[in-house]
ZADO-1210 file (C-alpha; in nm, 4 decimals, padded with zeros to 6 digits):
<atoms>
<atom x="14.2750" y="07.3735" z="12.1826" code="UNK" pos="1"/>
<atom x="13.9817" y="07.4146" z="12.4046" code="UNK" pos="2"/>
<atom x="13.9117" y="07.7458" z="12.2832" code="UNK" pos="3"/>
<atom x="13.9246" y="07.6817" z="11.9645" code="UNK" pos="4"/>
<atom x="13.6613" y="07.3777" z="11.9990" code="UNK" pos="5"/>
<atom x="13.4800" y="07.6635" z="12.1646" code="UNK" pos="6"/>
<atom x="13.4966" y="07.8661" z="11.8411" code="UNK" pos="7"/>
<atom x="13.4544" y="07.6683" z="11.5144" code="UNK" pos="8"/>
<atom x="13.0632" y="07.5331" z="11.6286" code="UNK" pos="9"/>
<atom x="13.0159" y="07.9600" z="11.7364" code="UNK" pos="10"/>
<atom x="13.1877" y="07.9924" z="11.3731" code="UNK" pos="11"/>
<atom x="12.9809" y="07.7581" z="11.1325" code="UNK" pos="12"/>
<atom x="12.7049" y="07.8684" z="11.3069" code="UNK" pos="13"/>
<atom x="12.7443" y="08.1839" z="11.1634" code="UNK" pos="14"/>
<atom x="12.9082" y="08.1395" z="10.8728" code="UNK" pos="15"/>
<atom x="12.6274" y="08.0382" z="10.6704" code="UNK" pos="16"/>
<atom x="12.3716" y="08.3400" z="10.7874" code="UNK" pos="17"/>
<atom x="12.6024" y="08.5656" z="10.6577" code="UNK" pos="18"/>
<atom x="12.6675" y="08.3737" z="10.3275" code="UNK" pos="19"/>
<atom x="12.2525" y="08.3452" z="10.2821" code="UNK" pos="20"/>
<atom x="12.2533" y="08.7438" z="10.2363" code="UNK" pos="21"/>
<atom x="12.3034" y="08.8942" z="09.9008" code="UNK" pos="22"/>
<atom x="12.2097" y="09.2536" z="09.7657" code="UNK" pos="23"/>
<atom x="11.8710" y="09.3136" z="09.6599" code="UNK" pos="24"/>
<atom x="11.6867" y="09.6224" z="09.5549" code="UNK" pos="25"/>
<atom x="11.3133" y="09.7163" z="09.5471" code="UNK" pos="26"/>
<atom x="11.0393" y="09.7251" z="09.7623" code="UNK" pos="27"/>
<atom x="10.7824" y="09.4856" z="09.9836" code="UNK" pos="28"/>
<atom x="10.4354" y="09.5973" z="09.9570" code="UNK" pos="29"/>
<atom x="10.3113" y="09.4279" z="10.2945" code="UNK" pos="30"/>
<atom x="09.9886" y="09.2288" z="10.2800" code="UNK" pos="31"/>
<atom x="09.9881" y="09.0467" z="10.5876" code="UNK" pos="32"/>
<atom x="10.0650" y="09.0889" z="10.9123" code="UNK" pos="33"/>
<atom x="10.4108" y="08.8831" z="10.9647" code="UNK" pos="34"/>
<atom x="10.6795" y="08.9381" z="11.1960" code="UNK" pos="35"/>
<atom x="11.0091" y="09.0510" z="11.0911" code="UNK" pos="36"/>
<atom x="11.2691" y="08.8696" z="11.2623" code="UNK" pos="37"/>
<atom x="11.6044" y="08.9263" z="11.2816" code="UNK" pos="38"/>
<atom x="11.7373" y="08.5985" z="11.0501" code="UNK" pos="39"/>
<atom x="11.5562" y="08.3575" z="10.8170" code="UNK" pos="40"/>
<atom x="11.6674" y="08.0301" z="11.0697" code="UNK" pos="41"/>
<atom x="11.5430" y="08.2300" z="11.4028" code="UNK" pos="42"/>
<atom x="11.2241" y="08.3640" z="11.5961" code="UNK" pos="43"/>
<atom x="11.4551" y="08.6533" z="11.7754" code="UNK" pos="44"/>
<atom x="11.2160" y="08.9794" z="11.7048" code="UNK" pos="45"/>
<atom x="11.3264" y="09.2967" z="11.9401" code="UNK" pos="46"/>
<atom x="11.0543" y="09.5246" z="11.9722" code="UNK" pos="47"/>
<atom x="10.8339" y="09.2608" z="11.7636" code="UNK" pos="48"/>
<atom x="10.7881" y="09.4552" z="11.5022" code="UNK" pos="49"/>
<atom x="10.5434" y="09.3817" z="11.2505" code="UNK" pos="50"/>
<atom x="10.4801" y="09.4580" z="10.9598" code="UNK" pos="51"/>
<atom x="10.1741" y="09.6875" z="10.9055" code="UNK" pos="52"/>
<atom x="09.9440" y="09.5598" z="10.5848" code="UNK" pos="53"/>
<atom x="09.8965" y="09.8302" z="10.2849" code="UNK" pos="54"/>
<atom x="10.2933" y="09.9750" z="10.3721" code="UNK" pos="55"/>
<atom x="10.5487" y="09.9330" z="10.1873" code="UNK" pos="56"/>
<atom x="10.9436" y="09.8615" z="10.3227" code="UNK" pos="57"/>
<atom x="11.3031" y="09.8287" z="10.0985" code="UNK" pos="58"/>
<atom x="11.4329" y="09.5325" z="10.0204" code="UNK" pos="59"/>
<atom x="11.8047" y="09.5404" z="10.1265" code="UNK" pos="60"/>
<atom x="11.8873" y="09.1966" z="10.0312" code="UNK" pos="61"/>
<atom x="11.7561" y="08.8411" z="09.9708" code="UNK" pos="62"/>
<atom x="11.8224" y="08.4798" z="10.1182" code="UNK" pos="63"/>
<atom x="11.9224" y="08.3301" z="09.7998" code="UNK" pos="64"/>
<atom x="11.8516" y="08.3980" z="09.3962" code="UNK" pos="65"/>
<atom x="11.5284" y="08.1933" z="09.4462" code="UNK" pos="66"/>
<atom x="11.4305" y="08.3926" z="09.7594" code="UNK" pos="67"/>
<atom x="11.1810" y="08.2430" z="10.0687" code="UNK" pos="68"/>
<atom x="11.2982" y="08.5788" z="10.2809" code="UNK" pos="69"/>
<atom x="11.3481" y="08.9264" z="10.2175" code="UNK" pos="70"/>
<atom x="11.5966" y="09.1209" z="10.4050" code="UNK" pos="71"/>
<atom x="11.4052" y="09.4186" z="10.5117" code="UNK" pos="72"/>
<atom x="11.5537" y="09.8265" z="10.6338" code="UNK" pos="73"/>
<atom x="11.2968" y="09.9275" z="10.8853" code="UNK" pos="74"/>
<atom x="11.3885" y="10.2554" z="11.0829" code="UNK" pos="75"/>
<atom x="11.2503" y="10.2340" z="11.3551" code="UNK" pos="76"/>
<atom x="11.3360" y="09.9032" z="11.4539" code="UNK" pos="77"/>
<atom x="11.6186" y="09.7951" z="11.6482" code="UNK" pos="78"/>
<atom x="11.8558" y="09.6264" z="11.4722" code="UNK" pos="79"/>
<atom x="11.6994" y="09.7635" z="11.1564" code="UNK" pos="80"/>
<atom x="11.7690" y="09.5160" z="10.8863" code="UNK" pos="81"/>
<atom x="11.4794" y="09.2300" z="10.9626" code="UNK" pos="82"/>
<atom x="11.3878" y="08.9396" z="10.7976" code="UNK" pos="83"/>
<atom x="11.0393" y="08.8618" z="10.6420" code="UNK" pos="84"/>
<atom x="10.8927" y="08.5900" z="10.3774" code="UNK" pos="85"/>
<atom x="10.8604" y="08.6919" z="10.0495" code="UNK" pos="86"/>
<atom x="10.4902" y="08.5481" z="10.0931" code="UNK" pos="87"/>
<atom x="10.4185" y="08.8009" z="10.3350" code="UNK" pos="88"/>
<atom x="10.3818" y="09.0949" z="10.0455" code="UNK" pos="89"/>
<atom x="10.4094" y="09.1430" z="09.6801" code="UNK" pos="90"/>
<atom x="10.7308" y="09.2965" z="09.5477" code="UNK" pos="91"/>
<atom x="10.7613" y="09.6334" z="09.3463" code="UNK" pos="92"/>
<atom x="11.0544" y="09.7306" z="09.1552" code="UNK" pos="93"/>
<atom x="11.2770" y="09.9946" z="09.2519" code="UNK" pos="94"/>
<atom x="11.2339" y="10.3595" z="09.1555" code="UNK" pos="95"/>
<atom x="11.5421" y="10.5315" z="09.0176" code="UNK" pos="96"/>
<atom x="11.6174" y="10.8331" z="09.2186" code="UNK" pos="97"/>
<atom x="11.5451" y="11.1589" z="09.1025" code="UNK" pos="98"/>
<atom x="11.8329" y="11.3667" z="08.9300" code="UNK" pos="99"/>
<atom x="11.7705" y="11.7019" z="09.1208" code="UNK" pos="100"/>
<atom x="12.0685" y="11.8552" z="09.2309" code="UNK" pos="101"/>
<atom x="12.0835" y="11.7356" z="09.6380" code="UNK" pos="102"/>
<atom x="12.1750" y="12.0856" z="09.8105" code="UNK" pos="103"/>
<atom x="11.8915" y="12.2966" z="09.6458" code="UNK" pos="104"/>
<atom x="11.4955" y="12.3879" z="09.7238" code="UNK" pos="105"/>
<atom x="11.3511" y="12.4855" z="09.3720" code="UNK" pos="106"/>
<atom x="11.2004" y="12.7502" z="09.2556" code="UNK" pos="107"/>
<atom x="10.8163" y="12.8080" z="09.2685" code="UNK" pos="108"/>
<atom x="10.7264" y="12.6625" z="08.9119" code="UNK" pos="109"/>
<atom x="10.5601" y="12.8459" z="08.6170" code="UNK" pos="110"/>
<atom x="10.3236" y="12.5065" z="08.5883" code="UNK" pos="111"/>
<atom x="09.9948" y="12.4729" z="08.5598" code="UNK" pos="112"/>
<atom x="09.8122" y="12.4401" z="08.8788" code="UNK" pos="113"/>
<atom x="09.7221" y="12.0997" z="08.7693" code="UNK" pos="114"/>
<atom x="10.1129" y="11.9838" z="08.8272" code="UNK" pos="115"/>
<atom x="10.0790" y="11.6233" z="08.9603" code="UNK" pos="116"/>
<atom x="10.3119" y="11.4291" z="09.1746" code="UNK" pos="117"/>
<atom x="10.3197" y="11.0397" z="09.0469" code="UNK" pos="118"/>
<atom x="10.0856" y="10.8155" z="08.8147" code="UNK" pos="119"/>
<atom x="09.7811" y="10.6199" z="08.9003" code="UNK" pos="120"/>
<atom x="09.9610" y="10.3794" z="09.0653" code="UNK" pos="121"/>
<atom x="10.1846" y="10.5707" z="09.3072" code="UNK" pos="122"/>
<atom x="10.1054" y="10.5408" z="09.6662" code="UNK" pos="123"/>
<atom x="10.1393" y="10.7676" z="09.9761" code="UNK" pos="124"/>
<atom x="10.0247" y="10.7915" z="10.2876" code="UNK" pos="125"/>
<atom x="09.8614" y="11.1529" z="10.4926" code="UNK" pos="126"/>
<atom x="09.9686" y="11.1703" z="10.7873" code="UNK" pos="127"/>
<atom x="09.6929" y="11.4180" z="10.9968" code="UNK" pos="128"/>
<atom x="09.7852" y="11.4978" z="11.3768" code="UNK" pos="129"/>
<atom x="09.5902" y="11.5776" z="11.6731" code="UNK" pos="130"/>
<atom x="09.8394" y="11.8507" z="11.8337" code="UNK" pos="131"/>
<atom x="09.7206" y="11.8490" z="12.1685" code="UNK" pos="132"/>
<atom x="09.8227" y="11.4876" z="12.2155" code="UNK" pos="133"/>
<atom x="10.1398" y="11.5732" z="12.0753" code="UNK" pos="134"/>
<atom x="10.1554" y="11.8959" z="12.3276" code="UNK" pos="135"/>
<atom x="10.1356" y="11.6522" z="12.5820" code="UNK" pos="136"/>
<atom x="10.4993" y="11.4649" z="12.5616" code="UNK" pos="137"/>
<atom x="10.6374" y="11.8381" z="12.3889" code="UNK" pos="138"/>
<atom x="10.5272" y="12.1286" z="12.5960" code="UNK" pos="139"/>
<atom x="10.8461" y="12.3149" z="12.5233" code="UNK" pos="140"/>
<atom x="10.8518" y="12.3328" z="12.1592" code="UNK" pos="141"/>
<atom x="10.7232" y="12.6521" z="11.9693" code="UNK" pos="142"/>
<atom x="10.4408" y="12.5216" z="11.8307" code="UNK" pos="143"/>
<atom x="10.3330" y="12.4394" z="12.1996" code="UNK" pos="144"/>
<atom x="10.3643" y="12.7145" z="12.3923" code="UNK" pos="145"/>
<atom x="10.0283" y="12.9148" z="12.4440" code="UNK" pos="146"/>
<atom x="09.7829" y="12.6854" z="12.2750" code="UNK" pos="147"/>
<atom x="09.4816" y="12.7300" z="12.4462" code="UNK" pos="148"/>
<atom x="09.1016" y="12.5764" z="12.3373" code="UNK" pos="149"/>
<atom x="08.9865" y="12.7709" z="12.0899" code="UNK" pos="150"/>
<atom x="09.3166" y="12.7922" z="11.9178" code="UNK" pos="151"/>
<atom x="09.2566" y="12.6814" z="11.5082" code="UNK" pos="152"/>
<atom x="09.5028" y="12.3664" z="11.6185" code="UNK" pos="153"/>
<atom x="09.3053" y="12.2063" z="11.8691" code="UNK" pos="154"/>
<atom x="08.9985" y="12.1934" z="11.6835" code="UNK" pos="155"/>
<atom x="09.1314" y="12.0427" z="11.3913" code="UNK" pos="156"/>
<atom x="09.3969" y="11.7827" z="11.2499" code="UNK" pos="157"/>
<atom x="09.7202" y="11.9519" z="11.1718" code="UNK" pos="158"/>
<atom x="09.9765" y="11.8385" z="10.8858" code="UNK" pos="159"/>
<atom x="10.2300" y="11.6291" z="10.9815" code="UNK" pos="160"/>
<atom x="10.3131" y="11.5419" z="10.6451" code="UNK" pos="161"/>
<atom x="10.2451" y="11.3185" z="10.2728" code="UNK" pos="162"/>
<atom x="10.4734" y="11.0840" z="10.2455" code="UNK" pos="163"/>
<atom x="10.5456" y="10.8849" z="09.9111" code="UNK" pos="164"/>
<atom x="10.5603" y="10.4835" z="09.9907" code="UNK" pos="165"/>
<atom x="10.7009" y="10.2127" z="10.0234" code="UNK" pos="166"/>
<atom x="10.7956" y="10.3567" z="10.3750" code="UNK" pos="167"/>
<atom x="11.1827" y="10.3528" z="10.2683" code="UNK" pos="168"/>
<atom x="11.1268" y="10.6350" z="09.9667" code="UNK" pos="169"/>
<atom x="11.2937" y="10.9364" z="10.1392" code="UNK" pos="170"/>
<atom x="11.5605" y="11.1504" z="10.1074" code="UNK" pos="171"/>
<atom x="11.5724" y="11.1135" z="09.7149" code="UNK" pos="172"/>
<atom x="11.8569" y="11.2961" z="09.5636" code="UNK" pos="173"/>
<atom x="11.9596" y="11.4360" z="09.9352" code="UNK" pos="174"/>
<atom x="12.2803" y="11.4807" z="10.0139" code="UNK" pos="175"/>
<atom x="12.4531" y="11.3123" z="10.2988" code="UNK" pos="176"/>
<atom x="12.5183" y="11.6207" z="10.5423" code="UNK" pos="177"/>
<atom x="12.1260" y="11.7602" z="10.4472" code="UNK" pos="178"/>
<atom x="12.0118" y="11.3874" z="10.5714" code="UNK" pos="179"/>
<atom x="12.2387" y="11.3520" z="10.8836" code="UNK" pos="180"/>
<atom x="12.0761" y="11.7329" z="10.9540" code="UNK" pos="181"/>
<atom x="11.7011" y="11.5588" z="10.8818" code="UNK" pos="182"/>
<atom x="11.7614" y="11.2459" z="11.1096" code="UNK" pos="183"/>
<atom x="11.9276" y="11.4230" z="11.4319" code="UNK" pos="184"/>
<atom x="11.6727" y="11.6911" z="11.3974" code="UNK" pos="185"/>
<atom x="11.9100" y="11.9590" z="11.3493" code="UNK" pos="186"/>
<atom x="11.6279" y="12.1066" z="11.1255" code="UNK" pos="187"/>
<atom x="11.7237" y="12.4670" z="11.0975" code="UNK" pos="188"/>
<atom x="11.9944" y="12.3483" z="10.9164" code="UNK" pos="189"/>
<atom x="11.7977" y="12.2208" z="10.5690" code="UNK" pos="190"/>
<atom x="11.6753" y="12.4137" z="10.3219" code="UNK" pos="191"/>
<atom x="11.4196" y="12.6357" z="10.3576" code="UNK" pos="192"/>
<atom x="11.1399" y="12.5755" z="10.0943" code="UNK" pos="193"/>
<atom x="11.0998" y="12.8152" z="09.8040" code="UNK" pos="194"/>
<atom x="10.7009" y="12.8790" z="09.8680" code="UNK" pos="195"/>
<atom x="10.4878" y="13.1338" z="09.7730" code="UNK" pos="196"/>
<atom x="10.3890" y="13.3852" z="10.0344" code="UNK" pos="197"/>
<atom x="09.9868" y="13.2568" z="10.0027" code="UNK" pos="198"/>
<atom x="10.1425" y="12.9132" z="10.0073" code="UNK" pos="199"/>
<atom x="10.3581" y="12.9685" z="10.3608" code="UNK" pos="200"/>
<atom x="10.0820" y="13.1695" z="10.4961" code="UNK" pos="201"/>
<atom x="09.8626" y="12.8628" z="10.4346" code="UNK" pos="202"/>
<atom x="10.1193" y="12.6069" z="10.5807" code="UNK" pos="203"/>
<atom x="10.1691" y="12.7927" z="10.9075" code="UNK" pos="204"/>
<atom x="09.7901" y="12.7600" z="10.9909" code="UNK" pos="205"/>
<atom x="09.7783" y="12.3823" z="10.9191" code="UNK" pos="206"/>
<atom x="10.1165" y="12.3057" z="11.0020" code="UNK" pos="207"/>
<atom x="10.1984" y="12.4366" z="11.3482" code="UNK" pos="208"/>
<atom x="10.5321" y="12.2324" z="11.3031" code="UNK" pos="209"/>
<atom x="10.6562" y="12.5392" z="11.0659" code="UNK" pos="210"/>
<atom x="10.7321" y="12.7035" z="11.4129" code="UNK" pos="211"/>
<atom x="11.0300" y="12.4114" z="11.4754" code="UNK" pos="212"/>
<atom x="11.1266" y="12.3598" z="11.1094" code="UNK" pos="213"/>
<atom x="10.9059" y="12.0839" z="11.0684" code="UNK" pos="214"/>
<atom x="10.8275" y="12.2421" z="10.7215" code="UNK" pos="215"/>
<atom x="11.2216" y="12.2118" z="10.6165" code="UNK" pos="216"/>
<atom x="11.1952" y="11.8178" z="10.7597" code="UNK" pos="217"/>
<atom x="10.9370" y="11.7063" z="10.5424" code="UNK" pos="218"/>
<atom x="11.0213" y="11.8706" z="10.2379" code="UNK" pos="219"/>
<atom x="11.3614" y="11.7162" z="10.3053" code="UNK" pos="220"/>
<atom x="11.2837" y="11.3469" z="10.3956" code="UNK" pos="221"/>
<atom x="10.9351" y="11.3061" z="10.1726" code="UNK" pos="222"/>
<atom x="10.9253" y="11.5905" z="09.9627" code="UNK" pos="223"/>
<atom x="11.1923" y="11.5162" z="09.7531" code="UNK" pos="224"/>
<atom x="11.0523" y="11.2211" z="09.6658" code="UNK" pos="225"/>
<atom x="10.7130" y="11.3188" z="09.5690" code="UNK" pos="226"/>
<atom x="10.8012" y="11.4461" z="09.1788" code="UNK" pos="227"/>
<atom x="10.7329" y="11.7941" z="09.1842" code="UNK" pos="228"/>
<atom x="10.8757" y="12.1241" z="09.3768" code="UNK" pos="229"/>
<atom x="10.8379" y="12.2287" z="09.7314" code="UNK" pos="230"/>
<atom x="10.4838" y="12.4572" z="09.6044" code="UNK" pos="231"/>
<atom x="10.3682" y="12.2196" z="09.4388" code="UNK" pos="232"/>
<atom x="10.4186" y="11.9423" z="09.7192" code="UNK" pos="233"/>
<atom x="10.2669" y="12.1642" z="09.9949" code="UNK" pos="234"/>
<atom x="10.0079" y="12.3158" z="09.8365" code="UNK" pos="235"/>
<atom x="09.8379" y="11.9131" z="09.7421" code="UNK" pos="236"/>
<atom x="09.9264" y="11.8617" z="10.0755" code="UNK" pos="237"/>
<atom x="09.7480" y="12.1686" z="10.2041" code="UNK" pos="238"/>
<atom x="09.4411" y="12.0832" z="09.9587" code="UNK" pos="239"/>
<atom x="09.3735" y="11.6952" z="10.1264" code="UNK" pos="240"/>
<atom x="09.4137" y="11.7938" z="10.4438" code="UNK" pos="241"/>
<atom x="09.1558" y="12.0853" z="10.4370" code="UNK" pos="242"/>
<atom x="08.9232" y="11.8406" z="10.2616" code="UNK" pos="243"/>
<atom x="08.9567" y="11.6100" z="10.5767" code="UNK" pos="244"/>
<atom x="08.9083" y="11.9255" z="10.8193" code="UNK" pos="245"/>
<atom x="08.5783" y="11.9988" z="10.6311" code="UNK" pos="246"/>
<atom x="08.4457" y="11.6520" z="10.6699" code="UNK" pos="247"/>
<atom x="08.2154" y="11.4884" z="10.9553" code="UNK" pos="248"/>
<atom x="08.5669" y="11.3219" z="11.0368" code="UNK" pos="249"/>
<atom x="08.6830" y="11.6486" z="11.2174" code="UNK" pos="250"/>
<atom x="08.3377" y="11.6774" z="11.3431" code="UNK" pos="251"/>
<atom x="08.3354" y="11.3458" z="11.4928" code="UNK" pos="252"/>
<atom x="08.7128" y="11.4919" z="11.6799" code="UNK" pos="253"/>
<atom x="08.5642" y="11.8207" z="11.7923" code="UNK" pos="254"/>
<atom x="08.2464" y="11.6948" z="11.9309" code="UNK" pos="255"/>
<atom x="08.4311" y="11.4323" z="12.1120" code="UNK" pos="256"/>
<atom x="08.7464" y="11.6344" z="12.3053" code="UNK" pos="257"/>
<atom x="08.7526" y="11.5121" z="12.6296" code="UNK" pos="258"/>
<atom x="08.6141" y="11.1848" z="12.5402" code="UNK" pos="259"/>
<atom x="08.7104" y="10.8336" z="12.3783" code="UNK" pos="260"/>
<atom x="08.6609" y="10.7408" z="12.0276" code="UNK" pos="261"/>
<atom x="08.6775" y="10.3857" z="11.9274" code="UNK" pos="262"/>
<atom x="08.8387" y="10.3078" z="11.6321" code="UNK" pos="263"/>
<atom x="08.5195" y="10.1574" z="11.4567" code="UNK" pos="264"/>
<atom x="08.3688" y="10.5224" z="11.5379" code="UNK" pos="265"/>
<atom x="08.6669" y="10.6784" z="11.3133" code="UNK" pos="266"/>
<atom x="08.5989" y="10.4524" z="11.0459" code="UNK" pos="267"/>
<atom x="08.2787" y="10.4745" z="10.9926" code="UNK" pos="268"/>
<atom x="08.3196" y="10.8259" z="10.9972" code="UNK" pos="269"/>
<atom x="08.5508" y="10.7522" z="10.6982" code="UNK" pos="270"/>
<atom x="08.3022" y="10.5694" z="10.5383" code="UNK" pos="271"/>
<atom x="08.0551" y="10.8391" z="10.5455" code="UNK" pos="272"/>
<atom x="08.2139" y="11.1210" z="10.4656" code="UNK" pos="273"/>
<atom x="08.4725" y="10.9820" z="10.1728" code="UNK" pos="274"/>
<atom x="08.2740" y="10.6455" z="10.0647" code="UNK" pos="275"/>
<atom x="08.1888" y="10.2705" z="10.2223" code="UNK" pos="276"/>
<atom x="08.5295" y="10.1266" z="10.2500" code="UNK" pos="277"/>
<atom x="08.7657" y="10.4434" z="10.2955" code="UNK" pos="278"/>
<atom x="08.7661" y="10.3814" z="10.6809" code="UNK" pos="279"/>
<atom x="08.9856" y="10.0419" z="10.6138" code="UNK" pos="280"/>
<atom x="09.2423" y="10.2494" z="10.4930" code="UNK" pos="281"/>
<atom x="09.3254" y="10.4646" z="10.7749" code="UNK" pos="282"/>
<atom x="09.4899" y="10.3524" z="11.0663" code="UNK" pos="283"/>
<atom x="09.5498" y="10.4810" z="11.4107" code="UNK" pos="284"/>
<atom x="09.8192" y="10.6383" z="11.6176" code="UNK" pos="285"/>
<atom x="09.7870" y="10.6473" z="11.9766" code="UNK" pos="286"/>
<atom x="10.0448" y="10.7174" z="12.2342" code="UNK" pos="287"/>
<atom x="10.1638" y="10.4714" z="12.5704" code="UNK" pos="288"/>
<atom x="09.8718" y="10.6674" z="12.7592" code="UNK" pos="289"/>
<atom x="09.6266" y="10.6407" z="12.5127" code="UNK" pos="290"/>
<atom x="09.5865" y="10.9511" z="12.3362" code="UNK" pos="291"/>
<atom x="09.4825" y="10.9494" z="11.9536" code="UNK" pos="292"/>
<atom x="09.7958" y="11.1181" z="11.8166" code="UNK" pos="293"/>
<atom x="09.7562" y="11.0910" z="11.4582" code="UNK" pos="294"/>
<atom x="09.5107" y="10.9196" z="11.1848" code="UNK" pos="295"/>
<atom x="09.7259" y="10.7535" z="10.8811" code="UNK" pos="296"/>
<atom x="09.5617" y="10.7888" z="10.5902" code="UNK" pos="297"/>
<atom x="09.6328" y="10.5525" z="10.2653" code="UNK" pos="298"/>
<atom x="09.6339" y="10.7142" z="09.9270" code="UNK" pos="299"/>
<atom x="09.6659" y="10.5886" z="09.5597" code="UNK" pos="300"/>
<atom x="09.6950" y="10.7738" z="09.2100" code="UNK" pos="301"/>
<atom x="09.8042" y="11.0894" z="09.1200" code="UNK" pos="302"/>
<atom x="09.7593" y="11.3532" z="09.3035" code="UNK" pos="303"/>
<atom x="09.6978" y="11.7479" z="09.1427" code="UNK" pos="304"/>
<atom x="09.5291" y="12.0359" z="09.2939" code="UNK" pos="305"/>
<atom x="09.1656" y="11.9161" z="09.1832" code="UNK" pos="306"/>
<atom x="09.1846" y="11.5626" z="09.3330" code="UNK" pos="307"/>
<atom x="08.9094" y="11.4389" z="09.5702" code="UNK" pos="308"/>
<atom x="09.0341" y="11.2863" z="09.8861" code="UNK" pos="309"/>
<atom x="08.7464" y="11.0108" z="09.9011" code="UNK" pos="310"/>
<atom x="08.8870" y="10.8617" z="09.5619" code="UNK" pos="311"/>
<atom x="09.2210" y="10.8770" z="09.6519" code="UNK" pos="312"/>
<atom x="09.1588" y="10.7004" z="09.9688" code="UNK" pos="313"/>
<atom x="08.9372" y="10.4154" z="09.7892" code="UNK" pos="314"/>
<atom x="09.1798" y="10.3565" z="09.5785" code="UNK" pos="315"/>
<atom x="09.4606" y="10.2515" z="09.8549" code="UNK" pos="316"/>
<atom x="09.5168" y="09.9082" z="09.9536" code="UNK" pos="317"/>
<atom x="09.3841" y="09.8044" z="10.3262" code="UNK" pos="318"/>
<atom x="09.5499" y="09.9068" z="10.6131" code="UNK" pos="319"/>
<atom x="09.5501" y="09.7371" z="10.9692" code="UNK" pos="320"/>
<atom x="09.3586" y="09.9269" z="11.2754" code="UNK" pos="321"/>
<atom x="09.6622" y="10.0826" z="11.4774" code="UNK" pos="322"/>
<atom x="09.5468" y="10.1643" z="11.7968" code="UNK" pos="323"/>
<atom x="09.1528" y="10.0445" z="11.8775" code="UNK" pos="324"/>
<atom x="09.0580" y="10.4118" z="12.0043" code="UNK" pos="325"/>
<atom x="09.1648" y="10.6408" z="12.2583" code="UNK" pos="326"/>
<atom x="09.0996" y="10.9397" z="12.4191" code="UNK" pos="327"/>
<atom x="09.0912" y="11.3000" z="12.2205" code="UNK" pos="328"/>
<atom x="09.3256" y="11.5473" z="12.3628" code="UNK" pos="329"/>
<atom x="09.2070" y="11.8834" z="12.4556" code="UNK" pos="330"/>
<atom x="09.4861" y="12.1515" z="12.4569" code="UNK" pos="331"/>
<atom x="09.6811" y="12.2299" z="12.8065" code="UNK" pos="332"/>
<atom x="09.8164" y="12.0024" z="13.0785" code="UNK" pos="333"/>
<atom x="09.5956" y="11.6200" z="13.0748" code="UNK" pos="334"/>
<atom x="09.2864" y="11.5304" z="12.8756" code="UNK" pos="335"/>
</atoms>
């Protein structure tokens, strides 16, 4: 009897957070910067994770048919499913997955060159790296082995990757065992991407990732989810990224290995080289011992082989700061 006094309080305490969940589908386009807790009745917020304004997340579920609270999937939080108010973004419907058969790469298409991905409204996000803060915590991999100074990748961003948002778009269409591959990084294991030999030739020199797969990841995870075929995909994502390497952005980088960069600095870098306002839309990666990693750059419309970076950038909604500077990495052993 003592237990079970013990038990029914621990019981109806519970019993109504799991009855205020129902299933929900679509997408919070994050405007402010709330936390995301890990019930609607409770501060509890591992990691405190935030969300990040201008990104999108999935909606997993709601509170109730009126909703005050979404229930949010964020990967990289711990528990993942988080809680949010529906006041903290604007919600977007869900897209219906593509229809392409899961286990294949396509073909390099016959299309015009002018092939785009979505429509004006579609949103992604570039993600450019700085590879000798990334050779810092990965020495080992292939990519990292002999890069010296005057190497092409420690002069310039490298691709990471263009990613379609909200943040949970990925892995449209993928089947299971090609996503468990993608998430444990078992990336020899995907599909290799039908390019064209000008196309992979390209890719290797702004991708240094192609020498681990990284190619196969991104095509898997974001790729599939952009609307066209591998070629198509990398080749736009080729194009914007060479437009940022020929800007006073890059300049700004090379001029200043060895040395810190504050964020305002990037920015307004942004603002000269793509328009007044484009450095608001890029936000900053830096690493636990301060190392500019990567610059995350918001994009909006549709994307083809003629489009200008600077408009697609305008376009985007805001994004928060990330990191307020750092120092740029110069290739080898410390900074």
């Amino acid at each position: 009897m003592h237990l079970s006094r013990r038990l029914i309080p621990l019981a109806a305490c519970l019993w109504p957070l799991a009855l205020a969940a129902e299933p929900f589908a679509g997408s919070l386009i994050a405007e402010h910067d709330c936390l995301a807790g890990i019930s609607t009745k409770h501060q509890e917020n591992p990691g405190q994770i935030r969300l990040v304004p201008g990104e999108g997340y999935r909606i997993v579920a709601r509170n109730k048919a009126q909703p005050t609270h979404y229930q949010l999937r964020i990967e990289s939080a711990r528990p993942k499913d988080r809680w949010v108010e529906i006041a903290c973004g604007h919600f977007a419907a869900p897209v219906a997955a593509e229809s392409q058969p899961p286990s294949a790469v396509p073909a390099a298409p016959a299309a015009p060159a002018t092939r785009t991905s979505g429509g004006m409204d579609a949103q992604y996000v570039l993600a450019a790296s700085w590879q000798p803060a990334f050779c810092e915590t990965h020495a080992r991999r292939p990519e990292c082995q002999g890069q010296t100074p005057d190497r092409a990748d420690a002069l310039a961003f490298s691709l990471h990757g263009l990613w379609p948002q909200p943040i949970g778009r990925a892995y449209c269409a993928v089947a299971p065992a090609a996503r468990a591959a993608a998430e444990s990084g078992d990336w020899k294991q995907l599909p290799n991407a039908d390019l064209t030999p000008a196309t992979r030739a390209a890719l290797r020199q702004v991708m240094p990732g192609t020498r681990s797969d990284l190619d196969r990841h991104e095509w898997t995870k974001h790729g599939t989810c952009y609307g066209t075929d591998a070629e198509t995909y990398f080749r736009q994502a080729i194009a914007l990224l060479q437009q940022l390497n020929g800007s006073e952005v890059q300049r700004l980088f090379e001029s200043n290995i060895g040395k810190r960069l504050r964020a305002k600095e990037v920015r307004a870098a942004f603002d000269r080289a793509f328009g007044p306002g484009s450095g608001e839309r890029v936000r900053l990666e830096c690493d636990p011992d301060g190392l500019i990693t990567e610059l995350r750059i918001g994009l909006k419309g549709a994307i083809d082989d003629r489009s200008a970076l600077g408009e697609l950038i305008l376009a985007a909604p805001t994004r928060t700061l990330g990191c307020r500077g750092g120092w740029v990495d110069r290739a080898g052993p410390g900074r």
